[in-house]
C-alpha positions in Angstrom: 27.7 -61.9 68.7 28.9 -59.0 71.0 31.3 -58.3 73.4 30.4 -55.9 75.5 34.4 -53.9 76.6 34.5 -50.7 79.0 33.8 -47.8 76.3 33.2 -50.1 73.5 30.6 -53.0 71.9 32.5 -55.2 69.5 30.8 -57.5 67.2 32.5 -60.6 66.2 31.4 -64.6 64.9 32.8 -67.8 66.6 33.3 -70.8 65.0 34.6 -74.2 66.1 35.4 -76.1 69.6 39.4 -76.2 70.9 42.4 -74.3 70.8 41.8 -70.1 70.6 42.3 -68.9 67.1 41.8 -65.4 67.0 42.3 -63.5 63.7 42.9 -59.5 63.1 41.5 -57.8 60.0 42.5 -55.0 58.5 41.2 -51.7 57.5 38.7 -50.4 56.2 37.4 -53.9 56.1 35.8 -56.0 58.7 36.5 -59.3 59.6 34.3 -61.1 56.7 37.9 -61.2 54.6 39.4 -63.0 56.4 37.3 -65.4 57.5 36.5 -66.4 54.0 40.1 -67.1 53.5 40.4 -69.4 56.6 36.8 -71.1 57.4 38.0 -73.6 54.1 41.4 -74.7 55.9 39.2 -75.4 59.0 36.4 -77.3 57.5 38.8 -79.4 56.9 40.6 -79.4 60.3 38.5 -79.8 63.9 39.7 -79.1 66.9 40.1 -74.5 67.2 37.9 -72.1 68.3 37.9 -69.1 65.9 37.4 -65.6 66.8 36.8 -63.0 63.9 35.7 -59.8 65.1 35.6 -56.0 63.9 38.2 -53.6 64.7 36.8 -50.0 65.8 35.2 -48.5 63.0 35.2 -51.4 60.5 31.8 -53.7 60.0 29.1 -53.3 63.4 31.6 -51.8 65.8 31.7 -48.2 66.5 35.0 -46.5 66.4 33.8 -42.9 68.2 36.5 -42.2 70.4 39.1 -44.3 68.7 41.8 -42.0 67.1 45.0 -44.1 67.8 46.5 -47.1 66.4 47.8 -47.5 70.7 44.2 -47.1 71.3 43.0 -49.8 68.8 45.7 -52.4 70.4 44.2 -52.1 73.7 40.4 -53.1 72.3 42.3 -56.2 70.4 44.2 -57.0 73.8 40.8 -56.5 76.0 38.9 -58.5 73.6 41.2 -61.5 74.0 41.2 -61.3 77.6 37.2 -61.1 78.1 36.5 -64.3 75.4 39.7 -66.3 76.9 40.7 -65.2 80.1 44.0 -66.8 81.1 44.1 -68.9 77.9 47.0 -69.3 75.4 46.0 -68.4 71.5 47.3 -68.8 68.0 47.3 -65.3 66.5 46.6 -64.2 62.9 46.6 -60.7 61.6 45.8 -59.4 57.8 47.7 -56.2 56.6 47.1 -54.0 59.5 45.6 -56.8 61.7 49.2 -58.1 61.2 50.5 -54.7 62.8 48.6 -55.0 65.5 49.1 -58.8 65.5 53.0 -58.4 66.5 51.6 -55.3 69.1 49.5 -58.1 70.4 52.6 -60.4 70.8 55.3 -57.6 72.2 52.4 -57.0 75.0 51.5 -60.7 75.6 54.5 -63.2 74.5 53.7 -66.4 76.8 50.4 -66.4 75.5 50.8 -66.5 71.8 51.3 -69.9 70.8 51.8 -69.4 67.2 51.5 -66.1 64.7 50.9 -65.8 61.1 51.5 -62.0 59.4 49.6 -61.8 56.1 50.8 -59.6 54.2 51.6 -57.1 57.0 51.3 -53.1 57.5 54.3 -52.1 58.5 53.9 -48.6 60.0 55.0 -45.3 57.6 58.0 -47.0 55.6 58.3 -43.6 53.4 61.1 -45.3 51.4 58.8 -48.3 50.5 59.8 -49.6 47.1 55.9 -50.6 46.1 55.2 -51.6 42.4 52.5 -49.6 40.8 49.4 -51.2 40.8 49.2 -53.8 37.5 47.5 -57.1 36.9 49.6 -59.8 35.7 46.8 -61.8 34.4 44.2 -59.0 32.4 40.6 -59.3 32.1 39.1 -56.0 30.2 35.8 -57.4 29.8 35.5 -58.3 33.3 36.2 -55.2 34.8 34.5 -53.4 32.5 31.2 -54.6 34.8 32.8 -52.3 37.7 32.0 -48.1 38.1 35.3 -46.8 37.3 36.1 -46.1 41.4 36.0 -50.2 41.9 37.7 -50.9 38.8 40.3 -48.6 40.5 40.2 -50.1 43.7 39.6 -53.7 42.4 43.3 -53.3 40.4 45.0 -52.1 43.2 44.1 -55.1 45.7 44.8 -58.1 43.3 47.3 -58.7 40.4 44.8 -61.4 38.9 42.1 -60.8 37.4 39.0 -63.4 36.4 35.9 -64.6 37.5 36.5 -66.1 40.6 38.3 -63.1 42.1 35.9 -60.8 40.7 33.2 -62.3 42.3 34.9 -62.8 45.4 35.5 -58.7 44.9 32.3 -58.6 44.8 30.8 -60.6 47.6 33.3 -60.2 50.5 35.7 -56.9 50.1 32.4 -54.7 48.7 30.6 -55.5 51.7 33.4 -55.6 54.1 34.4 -52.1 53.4 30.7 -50.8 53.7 30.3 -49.5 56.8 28.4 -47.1 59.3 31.1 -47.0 62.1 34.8 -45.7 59.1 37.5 -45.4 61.6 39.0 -41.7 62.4 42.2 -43.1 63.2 44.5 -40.2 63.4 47.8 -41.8 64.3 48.7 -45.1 62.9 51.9 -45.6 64.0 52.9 -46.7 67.5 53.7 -44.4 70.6 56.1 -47.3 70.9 59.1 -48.9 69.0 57.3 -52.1 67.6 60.7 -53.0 66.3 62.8 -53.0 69.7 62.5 -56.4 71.1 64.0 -57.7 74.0 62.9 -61.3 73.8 63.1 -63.1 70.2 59.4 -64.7 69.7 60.6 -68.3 69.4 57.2 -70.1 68.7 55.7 -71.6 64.8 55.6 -68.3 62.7 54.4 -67.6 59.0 55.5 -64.6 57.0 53.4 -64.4 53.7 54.0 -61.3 51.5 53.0 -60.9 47.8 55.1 -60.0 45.5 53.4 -57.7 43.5 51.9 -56.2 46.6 51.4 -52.3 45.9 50.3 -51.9 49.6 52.9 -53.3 51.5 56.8 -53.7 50.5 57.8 -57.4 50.3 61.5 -56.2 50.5 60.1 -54.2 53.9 59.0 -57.8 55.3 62.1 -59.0 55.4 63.1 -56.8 58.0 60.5 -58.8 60.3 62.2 -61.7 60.5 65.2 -61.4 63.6 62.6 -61.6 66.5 61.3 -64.6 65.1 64.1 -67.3 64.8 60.6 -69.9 63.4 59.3 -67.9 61.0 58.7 -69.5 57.4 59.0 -66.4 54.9 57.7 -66.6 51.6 57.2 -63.8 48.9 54.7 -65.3 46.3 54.6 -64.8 42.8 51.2 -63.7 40.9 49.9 -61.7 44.7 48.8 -58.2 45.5 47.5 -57.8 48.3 45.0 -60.4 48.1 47.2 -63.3 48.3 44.7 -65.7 50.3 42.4 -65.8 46.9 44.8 -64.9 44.1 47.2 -68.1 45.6 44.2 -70.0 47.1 46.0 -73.1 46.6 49.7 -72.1 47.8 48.2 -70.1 50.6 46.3 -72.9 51.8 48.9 -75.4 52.0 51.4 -73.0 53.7 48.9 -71.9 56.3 48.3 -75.8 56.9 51.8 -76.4 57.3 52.1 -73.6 59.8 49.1 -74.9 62.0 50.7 -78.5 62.1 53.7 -76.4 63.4 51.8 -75.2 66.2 49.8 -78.2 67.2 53.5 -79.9 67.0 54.7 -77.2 69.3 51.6 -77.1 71.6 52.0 -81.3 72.1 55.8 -80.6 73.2 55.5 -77.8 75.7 52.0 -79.4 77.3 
């Protein structure tokens, strides 16, 4: 599908009848990442609408023009308002997606019901502590079928290597990441102080980082959690950066529990 915004076509798939779920990717990849990660929770759960769409120059949507992180929040904000105009929403946003995610939230508050940071960017930390990239659980054989350049980038997105992630690898990410439209995002950081917040966000929240995460600094995470006095936080073992396959059955069951939270919240304050 498209949605057609003032300067800008953005492609993105709907699933589902009820409450707005609207996820953000990250980048360089398009939204098929994290879809892949959540469509299984809600085959198993009715009642939300799910947007996943492509951020400027990810997947089918151009980024010409785009060379601003400020820039990219105003296409995720205009998006939300021209599929659900003066509707509330659950938010979820995946390593940069969770960046924008809490942009998304600073800009909107009353209409977030409940947000979910996946392993989340966190603007330029330059004294991030990150681990150097190295699998916990070693496959040679395996990733001797990858070119050396996707052996590279294969071992610096997940700690755990075997069949299903490799295939997975394979699939989703390789395809995800191949696209027309790369983003020429200049500045990445906000014009704003993401971090100054005069309101705490004091709706359901979920805080996943991994611990072996060579992206993103778990011990950086933890600086996320004052503005949101109902955040869960967990730092899990054996996860890179590709914690919703490498902890498929953890990541599942938290993400579950954080949705009950918000339908619980949602039945109290309607």
């Amino acid at each position: 599908m498209e949605c057609q915004l003032v300067d800008l076509t953005l492609h993105y798939e709907t699933f589902g009848q009820g409450r707005p779920f609207v996820t953000i990717s990250g980048i360089p990849s398009d939204h098929r990442i994290i879809l892949n990660w959540m469509e299984p929770i809600f085959d198993m759960r009715p009642g939300w609408q799910r947007f996943y769409f492509d951020l400027p120059g990810t997947g089918r949507t151009s980024g010409e023009g785009i060379t601003s992180i400020d820039q990219v929040l105003d296409v995720v904000c205009d998006f939300i308002e021209a599929v659900i105009p003066a509707r509330s929403f659950t938010l979820l946003g995946l390593s940069v997606g969770g960046y924008l995610a809490r942009g998304v939230v600073q800009r909107k508050p009353a209409s977030v019901d409940g947000l979910c940071l996946l392993v989340p960017w966190l603007s330029d930390h330059e004294d991030a502590k990150l681990p150097t990239p190295l699998p916990l659980v070693k496959d040679p054989v395996l990733v001797s079928q990858l070119s050396r350049e996707d052996a590279e980038k294969f071992e610096g997105l997940a700690v755990v290597q075997n069949q299903e992630i490799l295939d997975w690898y394979r699939e989703v990410v390789v395809p995800a990441r191949e696209s027309p439209n790369r983003s020429m995002i200049e500045k990445t950081t906000y014009s704003f102080d993401i971090d100054k917040v005069s309101t705490p966000f004091e709706k359901p929240t979920l805080i996943l980082m991994g611990r072996q995460d060579s992206h993103v600094s778990y011990r950086d995470g933890w600086d996320l959690l004052k503005p949101y006095p109902r955040a869960t936080f967990a730092i899990l073992d054996r996860a890179g950066h590709a914690l919703g396959v490498e902890q498929k059955g953890l990541f599942q069951a938290l993400i579950t529990e954080w949705l009950d939270r918000v339908e619980e919240y949602k039945s109290m304050t309607t």
